[in-house]
MIDRENLO-113848 format. One record per atom (N, C-alpha, C): residue number from 1; x, y, z; atom name. Coordinates in Angstrom, 3 decimals. Layout:
BEGIN
[site NUM [X Y Z] CA]
...
***
This chain:
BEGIN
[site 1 [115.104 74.739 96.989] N]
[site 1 [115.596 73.548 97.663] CA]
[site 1 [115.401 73.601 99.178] C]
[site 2 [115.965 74.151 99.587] N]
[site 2 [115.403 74.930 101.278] CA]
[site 2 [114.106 74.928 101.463] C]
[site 3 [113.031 75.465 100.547] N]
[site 3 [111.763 75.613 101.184] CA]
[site 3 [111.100 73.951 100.725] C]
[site 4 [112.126 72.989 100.070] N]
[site 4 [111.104 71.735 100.005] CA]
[site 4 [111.682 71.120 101.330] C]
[site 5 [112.900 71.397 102.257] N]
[site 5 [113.386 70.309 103.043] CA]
[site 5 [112.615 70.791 104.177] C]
[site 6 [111.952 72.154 104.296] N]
[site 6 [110.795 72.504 105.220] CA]
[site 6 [109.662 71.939 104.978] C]
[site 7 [109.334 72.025 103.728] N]
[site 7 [108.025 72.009 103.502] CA]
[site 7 [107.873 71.059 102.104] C]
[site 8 [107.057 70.111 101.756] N]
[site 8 [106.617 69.680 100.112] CA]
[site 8 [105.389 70.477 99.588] C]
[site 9 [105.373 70.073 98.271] N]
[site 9 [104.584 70.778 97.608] CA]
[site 9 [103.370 70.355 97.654] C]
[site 10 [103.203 69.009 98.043] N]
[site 10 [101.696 68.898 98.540] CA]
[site 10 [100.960 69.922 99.788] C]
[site 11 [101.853 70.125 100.926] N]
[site 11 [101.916 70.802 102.120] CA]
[site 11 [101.475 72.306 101.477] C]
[site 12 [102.504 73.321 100.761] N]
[site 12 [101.872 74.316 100.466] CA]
[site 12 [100.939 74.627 99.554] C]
[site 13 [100.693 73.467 98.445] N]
[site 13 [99.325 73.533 97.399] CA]
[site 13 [98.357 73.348 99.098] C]
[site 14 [98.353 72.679 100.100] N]
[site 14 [97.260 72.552 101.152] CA]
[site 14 [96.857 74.308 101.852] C]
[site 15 [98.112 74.559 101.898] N]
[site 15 [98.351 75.517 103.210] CA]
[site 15 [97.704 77.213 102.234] C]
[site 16 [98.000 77.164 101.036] N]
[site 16 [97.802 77.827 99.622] CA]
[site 16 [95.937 77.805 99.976] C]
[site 17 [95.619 76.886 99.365] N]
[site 17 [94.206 76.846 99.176] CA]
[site 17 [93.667 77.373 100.588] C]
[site 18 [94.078 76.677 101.671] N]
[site 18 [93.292 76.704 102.826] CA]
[site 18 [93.528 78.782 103.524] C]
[site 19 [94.758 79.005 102.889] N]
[site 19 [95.074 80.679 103.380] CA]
[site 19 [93.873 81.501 102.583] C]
[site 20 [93.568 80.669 101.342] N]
[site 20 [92.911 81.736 100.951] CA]
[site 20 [90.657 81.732 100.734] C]
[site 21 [90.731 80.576 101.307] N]
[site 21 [89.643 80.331 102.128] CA]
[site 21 [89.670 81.046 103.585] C]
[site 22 [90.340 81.232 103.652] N]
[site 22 [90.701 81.713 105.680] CA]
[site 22 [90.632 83.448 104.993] C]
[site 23 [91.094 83.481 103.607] N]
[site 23 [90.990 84.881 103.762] CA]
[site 23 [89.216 85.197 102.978] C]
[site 24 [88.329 84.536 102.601] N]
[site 24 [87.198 85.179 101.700] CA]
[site 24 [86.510 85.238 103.658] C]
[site 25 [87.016 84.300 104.485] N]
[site 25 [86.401 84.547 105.916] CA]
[site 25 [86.348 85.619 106.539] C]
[site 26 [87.720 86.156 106.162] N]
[site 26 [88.188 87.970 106.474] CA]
[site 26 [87.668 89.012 106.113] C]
[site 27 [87.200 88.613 104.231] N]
[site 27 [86.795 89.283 103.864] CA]
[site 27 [85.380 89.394 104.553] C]
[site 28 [84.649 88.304 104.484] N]
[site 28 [83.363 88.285 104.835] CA]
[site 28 [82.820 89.541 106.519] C]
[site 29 [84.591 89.059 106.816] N]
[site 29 [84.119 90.075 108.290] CA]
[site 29 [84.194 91.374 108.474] C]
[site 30 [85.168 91.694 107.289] N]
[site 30 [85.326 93.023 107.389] CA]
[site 30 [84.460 93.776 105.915] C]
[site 31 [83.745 93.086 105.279] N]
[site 31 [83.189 93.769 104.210] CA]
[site 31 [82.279 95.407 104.899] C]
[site 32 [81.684 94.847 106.621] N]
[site 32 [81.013 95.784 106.778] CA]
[site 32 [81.746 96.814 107.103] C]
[site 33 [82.795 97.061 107.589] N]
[site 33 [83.282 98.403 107.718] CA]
[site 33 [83.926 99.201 106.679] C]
[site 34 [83.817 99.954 106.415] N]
[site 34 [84.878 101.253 104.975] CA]
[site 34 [85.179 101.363 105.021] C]
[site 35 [86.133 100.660 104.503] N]
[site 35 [87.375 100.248 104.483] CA]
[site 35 [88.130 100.745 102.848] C]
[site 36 [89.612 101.160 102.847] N]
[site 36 [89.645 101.796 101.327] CA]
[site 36 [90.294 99.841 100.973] C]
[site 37 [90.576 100.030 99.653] N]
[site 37 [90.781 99.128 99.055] CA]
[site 37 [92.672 98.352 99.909] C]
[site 38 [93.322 99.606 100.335] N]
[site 38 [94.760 98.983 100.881] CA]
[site 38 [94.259 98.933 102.024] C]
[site 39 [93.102 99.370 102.657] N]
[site 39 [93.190 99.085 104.337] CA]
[site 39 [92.646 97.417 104.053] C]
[site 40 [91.759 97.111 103.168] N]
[site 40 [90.905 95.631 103.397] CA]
[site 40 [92.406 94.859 103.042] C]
[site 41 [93.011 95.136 102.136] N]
[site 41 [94.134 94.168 101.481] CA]
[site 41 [95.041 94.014 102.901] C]
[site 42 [95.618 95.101 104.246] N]
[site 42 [95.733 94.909 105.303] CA]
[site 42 [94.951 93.792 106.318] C]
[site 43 [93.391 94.235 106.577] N]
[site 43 [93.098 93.328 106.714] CA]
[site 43 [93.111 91.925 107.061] C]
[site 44 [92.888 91.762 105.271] N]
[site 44 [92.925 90.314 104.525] CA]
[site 44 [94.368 89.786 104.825] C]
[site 45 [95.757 90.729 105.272] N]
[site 45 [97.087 89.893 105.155] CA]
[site 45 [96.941 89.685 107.018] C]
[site 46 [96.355 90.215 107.871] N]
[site 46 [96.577 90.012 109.099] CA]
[site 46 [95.349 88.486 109.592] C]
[site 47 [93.876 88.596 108.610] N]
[site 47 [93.451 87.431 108.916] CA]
[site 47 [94.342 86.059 108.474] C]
[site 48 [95.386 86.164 107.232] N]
[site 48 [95.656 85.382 106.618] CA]
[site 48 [96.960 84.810 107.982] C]
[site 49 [97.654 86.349 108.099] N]
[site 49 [98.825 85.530 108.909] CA]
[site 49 [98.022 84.619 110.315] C]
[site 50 [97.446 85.546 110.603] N]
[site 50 [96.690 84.748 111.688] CA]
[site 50 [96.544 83.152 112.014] C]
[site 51 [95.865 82.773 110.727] N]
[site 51 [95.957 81.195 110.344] CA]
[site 51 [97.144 80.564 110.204] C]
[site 52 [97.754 81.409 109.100] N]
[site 52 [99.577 80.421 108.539] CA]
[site 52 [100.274 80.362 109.875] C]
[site 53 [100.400 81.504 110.762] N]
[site 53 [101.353 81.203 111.764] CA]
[site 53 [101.306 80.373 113.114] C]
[site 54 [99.867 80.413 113.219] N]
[site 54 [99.252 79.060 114.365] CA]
[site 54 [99.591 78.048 114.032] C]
[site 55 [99.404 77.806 112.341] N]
[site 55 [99.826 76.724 112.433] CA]
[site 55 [101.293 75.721 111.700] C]
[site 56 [101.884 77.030 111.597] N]
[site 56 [103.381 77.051 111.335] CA]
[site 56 [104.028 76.700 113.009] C]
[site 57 [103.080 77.264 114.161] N]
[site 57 [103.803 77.165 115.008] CA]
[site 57 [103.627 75.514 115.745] C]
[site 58 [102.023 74.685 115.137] N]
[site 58 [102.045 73.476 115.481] CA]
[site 58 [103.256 72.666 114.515] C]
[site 59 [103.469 73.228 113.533] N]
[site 59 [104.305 72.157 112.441] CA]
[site 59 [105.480 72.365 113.150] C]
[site 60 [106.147 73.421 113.577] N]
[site 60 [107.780 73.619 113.768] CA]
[site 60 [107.982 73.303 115.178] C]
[site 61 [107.136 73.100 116.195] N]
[site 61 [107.246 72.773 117.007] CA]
[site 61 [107.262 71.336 117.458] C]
[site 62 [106.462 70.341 116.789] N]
[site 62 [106.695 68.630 115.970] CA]
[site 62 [108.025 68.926 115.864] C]
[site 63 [108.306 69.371 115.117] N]
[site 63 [109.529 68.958 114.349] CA]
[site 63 [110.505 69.393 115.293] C]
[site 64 [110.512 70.260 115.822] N]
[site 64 [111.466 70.303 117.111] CA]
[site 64 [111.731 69.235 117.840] C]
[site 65 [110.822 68.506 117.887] N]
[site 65 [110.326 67.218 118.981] CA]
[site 65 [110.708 65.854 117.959] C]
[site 66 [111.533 65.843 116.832] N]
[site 66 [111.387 65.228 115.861] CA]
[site 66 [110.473 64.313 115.065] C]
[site 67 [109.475 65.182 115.071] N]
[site 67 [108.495 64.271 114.295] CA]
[site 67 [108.285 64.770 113.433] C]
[site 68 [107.326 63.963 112.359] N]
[site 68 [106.983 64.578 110.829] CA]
[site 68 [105.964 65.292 111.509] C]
[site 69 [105.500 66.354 110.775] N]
[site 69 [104.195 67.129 110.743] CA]
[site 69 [104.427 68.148 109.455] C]
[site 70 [102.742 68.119 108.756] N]
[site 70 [102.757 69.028 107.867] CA]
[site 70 [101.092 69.281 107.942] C]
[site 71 [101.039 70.364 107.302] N]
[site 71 [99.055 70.802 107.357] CA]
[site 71 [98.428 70.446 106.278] C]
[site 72 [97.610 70.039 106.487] N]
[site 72 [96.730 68.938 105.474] CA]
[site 72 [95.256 69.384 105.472] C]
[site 73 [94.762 70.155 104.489] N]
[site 73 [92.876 70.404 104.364] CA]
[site 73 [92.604 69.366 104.706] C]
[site 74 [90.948 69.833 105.596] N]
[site 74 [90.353 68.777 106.006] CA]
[site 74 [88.938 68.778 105.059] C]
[site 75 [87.686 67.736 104.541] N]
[site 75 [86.774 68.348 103.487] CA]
[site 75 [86.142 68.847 104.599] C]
[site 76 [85.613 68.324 105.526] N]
[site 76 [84.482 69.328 106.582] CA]
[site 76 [85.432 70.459 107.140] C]
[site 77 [86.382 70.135 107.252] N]
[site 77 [86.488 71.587 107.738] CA]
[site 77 [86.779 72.896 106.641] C]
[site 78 [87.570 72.103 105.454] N]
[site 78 [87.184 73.318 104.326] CA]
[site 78 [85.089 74.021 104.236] C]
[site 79 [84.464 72.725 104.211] N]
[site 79 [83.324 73.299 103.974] CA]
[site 79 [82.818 73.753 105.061] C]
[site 80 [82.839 73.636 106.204] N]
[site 80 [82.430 74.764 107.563] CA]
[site 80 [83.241 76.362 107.208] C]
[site 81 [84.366 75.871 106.893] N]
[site 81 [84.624 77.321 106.984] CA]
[site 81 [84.187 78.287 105.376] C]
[site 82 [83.874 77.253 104.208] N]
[site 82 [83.440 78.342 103.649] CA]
[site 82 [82.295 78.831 103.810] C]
[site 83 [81.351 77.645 104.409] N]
[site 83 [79.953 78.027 105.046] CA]
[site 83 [80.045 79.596 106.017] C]
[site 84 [81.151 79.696 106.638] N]
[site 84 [81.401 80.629 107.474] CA]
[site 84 [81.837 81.871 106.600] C]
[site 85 [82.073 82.012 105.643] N]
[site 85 [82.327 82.627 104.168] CA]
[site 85 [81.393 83.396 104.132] C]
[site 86 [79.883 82.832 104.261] N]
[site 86 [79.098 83.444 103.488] CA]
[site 86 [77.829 83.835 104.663] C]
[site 87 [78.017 82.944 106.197] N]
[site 87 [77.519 83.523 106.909] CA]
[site 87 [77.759 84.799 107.654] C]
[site 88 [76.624 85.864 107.716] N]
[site 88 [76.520 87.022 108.850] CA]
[site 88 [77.026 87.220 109.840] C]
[site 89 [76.659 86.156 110.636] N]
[site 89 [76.939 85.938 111.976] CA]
[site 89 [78.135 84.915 112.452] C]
[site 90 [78.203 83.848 112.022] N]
[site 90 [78.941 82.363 112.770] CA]
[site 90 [80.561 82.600 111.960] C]
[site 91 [81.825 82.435 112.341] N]
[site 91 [82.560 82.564 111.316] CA]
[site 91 [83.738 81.243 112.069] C]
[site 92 [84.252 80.693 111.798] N]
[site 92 [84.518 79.204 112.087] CA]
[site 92 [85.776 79.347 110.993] C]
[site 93 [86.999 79.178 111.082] N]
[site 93 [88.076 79.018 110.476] CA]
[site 93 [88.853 77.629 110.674] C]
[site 94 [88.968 76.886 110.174] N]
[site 94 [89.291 75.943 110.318] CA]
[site 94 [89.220 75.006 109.050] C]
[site 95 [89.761 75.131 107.829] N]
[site 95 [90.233 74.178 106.831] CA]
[site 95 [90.877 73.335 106.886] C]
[site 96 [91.769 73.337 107.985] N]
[site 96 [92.576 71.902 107.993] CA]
[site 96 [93.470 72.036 109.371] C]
[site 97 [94.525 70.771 109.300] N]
[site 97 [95.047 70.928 110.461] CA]
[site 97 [96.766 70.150 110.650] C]
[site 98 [97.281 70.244 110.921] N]
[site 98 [98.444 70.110 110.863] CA]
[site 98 [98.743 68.261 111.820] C]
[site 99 [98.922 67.271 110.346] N]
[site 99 [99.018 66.156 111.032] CA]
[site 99 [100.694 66.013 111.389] C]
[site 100 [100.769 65.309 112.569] N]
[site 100 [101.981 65.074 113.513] CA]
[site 100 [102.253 63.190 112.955] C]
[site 101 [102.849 63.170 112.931] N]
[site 101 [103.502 61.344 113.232] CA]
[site 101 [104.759 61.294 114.132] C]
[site 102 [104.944 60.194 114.438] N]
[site 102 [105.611 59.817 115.469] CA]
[site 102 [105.838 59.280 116.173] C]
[site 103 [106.590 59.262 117.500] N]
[site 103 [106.502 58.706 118.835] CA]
[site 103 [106.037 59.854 119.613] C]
[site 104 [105.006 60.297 120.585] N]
[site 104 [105.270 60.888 121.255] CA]
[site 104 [104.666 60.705 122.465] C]
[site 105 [104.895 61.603 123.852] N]
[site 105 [104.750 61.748 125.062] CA]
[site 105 [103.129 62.637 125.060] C]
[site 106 [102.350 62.318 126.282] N]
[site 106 [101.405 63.146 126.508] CA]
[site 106 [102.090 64.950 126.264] C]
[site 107 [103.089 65.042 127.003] N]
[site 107 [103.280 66.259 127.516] CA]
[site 107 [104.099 66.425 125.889] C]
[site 108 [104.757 65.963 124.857] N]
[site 108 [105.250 66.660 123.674] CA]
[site 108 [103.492 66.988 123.397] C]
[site 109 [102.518 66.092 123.086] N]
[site 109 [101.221 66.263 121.992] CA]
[site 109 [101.238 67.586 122.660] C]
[site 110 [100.954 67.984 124.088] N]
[site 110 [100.350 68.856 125.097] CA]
[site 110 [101.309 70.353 124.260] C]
[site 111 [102.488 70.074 124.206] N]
[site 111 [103.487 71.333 123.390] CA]
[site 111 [102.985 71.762 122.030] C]
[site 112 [103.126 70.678 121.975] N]
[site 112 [102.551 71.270 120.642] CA]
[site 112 [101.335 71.796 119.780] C]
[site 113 [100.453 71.408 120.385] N]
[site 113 [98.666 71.861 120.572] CA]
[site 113 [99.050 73.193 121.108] C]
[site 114 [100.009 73.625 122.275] N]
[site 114 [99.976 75.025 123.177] CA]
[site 114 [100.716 75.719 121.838] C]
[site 115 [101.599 75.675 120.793] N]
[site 115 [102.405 76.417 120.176] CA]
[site 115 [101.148 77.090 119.394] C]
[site 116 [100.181 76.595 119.224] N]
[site 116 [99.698 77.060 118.116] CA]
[site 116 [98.871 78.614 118.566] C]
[site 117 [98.222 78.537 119.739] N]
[site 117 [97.297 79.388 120.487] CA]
[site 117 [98.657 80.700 121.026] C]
[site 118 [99.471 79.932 120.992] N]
[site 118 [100.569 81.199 121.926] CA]
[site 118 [100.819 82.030 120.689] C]
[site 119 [100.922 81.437 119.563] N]
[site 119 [101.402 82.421 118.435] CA]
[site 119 [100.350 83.550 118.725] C]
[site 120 [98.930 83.016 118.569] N]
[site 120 [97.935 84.081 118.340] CA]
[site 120 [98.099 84.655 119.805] C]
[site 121 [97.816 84.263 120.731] N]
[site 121 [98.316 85.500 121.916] CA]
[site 121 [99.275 86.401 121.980] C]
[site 122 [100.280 86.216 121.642] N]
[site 122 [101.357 86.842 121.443] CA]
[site 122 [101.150 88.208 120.384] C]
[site 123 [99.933 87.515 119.713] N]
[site 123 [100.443 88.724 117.844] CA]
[site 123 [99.084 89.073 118.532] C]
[site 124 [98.151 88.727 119.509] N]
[site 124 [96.909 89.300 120.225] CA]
[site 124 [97.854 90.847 120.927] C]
[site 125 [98.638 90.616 121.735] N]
[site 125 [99.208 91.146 122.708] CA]
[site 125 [100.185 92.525 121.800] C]
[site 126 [100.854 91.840 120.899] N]
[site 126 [101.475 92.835 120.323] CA]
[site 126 [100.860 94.088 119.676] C]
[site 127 [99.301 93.346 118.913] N]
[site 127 [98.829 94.545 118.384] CA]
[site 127 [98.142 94.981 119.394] C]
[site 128 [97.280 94.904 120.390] N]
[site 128 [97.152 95.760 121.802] CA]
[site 128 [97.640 96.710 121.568] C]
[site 129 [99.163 96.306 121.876] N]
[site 129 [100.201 97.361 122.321] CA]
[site 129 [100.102 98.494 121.981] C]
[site 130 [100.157 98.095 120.279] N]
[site 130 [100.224 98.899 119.238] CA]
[site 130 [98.866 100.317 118.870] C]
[site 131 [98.353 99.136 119.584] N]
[site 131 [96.402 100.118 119.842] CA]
[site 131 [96.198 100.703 121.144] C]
[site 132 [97.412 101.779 121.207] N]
[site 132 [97.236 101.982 122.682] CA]
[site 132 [96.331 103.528 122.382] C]
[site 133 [95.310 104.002 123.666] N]
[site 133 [94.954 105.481 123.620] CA]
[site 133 [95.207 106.482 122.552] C]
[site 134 [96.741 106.532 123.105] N]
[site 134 [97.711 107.740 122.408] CA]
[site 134 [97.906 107.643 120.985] C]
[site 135 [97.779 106.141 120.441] N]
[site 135 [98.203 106.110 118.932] CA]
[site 135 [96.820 106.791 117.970] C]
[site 136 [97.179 107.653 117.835] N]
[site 136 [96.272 108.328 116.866] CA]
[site 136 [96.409 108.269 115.093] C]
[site 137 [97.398 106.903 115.058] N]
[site 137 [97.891 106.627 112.925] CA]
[site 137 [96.720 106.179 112.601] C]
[site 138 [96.819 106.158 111.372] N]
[site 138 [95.448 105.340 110.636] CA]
[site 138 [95.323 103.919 110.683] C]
[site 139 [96.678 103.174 111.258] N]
[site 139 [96.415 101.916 111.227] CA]
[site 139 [95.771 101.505 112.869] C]
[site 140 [95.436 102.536 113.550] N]
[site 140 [94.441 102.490 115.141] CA]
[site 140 [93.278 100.836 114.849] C]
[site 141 [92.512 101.319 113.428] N]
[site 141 [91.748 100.217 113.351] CA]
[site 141 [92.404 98.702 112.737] C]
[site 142 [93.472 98.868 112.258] N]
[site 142 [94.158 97.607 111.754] CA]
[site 142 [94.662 96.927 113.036] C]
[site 143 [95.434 98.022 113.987] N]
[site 143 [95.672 97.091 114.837] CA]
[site 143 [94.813 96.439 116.034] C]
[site 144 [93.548 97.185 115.676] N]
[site 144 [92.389 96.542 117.189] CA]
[site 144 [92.053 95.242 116.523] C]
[site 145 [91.934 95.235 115.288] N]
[site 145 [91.376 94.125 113.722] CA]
[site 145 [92.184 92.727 114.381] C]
[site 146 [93.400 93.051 114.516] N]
[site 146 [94.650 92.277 114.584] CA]
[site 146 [94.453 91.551 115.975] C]
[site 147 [94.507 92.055 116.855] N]
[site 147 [94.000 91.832 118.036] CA]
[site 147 [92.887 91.181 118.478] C]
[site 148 [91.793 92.123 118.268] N]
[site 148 [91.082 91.191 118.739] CA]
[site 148 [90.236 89.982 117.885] C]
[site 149 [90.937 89.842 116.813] N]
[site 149 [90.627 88.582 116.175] CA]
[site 149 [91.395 86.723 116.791] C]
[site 150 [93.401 87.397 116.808] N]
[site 150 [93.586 86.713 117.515] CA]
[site 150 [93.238 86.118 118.979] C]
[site 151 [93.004 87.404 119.445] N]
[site 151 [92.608 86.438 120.750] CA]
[site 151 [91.480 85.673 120.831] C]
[site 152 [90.642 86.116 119.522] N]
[site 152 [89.645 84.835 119.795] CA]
[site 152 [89.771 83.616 119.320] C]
[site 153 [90.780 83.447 118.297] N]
[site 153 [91.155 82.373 117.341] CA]
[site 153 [92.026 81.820 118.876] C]
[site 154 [92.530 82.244 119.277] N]
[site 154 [93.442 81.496 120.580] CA]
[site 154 [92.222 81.105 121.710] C]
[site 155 [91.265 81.781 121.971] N]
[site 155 [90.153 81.626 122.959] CA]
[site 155 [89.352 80.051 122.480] C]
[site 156 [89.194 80.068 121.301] N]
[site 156 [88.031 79.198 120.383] CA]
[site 156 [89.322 77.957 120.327] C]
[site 157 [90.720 78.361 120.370] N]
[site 157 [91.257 76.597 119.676] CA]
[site 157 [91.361 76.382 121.439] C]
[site 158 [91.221 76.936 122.655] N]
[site 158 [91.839 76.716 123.590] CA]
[site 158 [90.869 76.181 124.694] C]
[site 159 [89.590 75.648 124.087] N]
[site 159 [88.444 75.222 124.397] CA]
[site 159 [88.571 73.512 124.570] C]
[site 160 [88.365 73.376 125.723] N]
[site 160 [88.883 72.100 126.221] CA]
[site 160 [88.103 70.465 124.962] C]
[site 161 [88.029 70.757 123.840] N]
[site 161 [86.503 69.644 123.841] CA]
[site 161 [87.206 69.260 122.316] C]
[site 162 [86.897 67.577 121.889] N]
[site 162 [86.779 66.970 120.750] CA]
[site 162 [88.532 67.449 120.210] C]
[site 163 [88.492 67.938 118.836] N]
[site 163 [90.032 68.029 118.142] CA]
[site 163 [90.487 68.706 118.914] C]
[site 164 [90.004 69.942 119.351] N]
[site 164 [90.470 71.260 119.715] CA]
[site 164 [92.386 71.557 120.272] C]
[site 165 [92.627 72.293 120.473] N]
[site 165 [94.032 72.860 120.429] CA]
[site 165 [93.950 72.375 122.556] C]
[site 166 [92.488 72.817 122.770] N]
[site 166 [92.463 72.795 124.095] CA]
[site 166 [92.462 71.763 124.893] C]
[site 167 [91.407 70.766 124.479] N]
[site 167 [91.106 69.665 124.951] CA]
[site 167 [92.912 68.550 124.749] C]
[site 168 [93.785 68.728 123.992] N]
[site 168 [95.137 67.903 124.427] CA]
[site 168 [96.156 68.792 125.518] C]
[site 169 [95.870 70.157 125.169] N]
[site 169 [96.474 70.651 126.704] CA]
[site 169 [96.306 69.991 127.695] C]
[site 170 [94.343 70.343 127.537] N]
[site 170 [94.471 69.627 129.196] CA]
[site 170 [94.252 68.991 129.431] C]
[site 171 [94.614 67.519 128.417] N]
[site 171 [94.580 66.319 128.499] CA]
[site 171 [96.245 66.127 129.057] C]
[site 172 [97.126 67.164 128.432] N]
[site 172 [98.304 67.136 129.323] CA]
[site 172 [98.590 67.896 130.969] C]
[site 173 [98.500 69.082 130.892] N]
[site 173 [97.842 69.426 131.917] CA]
[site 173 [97.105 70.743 132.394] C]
[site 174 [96.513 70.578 133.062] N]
[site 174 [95.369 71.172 133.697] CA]
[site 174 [95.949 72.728 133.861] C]
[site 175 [96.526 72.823 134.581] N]
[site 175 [97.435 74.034 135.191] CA]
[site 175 [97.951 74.797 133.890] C]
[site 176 [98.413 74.530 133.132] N]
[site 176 [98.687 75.445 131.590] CA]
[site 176 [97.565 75.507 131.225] C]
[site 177 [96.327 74.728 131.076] N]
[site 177 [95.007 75.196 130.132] CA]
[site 177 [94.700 76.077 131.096] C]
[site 178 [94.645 76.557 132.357] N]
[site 178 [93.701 76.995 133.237] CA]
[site 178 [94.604 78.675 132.658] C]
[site 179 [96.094 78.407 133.298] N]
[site 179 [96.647 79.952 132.514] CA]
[site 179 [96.753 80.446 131.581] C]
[site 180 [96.731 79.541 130.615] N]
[site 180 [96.456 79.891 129.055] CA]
[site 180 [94.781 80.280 128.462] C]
[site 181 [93.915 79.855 128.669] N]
[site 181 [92.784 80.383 128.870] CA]
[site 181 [92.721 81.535 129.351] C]
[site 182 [92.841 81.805 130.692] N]
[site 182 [92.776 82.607 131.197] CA]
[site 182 [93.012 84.087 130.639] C]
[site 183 [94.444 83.918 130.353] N]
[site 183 [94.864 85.022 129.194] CA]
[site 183 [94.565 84.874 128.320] C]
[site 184 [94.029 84.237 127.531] N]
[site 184 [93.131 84.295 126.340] CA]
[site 184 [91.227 85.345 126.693] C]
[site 185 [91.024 84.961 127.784] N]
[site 185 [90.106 85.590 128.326] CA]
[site 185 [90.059 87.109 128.433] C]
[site 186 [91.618 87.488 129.443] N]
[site 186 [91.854 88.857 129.847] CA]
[site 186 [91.835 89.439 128.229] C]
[site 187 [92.543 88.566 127.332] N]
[site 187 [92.859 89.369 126.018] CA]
[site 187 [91.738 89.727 125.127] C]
[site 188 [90.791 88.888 125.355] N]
[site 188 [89.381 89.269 124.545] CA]
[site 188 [88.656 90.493 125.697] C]
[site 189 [88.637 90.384 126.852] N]
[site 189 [88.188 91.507 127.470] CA]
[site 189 [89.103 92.737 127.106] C]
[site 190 [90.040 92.680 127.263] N]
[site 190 [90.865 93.844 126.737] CA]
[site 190 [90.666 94.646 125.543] C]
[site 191 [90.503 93.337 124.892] N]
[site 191 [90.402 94.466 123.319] CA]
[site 191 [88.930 94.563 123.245] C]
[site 192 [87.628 94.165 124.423] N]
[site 192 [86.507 94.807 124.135] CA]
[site 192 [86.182 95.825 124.771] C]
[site 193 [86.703 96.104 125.764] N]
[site 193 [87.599 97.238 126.535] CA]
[site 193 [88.075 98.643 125.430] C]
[site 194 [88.943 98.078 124.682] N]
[site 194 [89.478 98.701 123.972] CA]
[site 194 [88.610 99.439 122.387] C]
[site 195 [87.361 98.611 122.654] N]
[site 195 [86.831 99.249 121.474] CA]
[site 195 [86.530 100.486 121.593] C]
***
């Protein structure tokens, strides 16, 4: 009862399908390294949160603002990203996207486009942490995995142009895309730094 007054069942049959398209993407990226069977299943749960919580953080943040929002597959963007499934090189995540209704202000859209990229900076930043020099555990490569994936998923939505996470920032304003980028920047240098 609780998880329908969050969420309907259309919303997680969406959010369902689209996690696990987001994860054959994971797989696709990490097939090349040797990996044992619980490190990929790691992995596969850090590409997965990656996705659910960006955009758990556009839905709950709407709704803070009282509006409806729930995440909804998109067909091109399901099929780019399974295209990205099976490509080498290009990997493009993006199955769907979390529609908003409402009333709102430039500067709410502007909040809520930023919730989604801060999640991944944040879980960018944490596993850093976690990947420091000194940590010599076996999860050293889970947490660089963790890292520097988010910060690019935060780098790539925080790109000023068309749907993007970026282009309504700084359609709200300028001065948050410029610092939010920015650290999205330091954070991908960091963890290439860190390789």
């Amino acid at each position: 009862r609780i998880l329908h007054r969050v969420s309907s069942p259309t919303e997680i049959a969406h959010l369902s399908l689209g996690t696990l398209v987001v994860m054959l993407v994971g797989f696709s990226a990490a097939i090349s390294e040797t990996l044992t069977v619980s490190f990929l299943g790691l992995y596969l749960l850090i590409f997965a949160l990656t996705f659910i919580l960006h955009e758990l953080g556009h839905k709950f943040t709407a709704k803070y603002y009282g509006l409806w929002a729930e995440f909804r597959l998109s067909l091109i963007g399901l099929v780019v990203t399974l295209i990205s499934a099976l490509s080498p090189i290009i990997k493009i995540v993006s199955p769907g996207t979390v529609f908003v209704s409402g009333e709102a202000s430039r500067a709410t859209i502007g909040k809520i486009s930023l919730s989604g990229p801060i999640v991944n900076l944040l879980l960018s930043t944490i596993f850093l942490i976690l990947n420091t020099p000194l940590n010599i555990s076996i999860f050293k490569a889970i947490f660089a995995w963790g890292s520097t994936i988010n910060a690019y998923v935060a780098l790539f939505n925080l790109i000023p142009f068309s749907i993007l996470d970026g282009a309504k920032i700084f359609w709200w304003s300028k001065y948050v895309w410029i610092v939010m980028f920015s650290a999205a920047l330091i954070l991908v240098a960091a963890n290439l730094v860190a390789l």
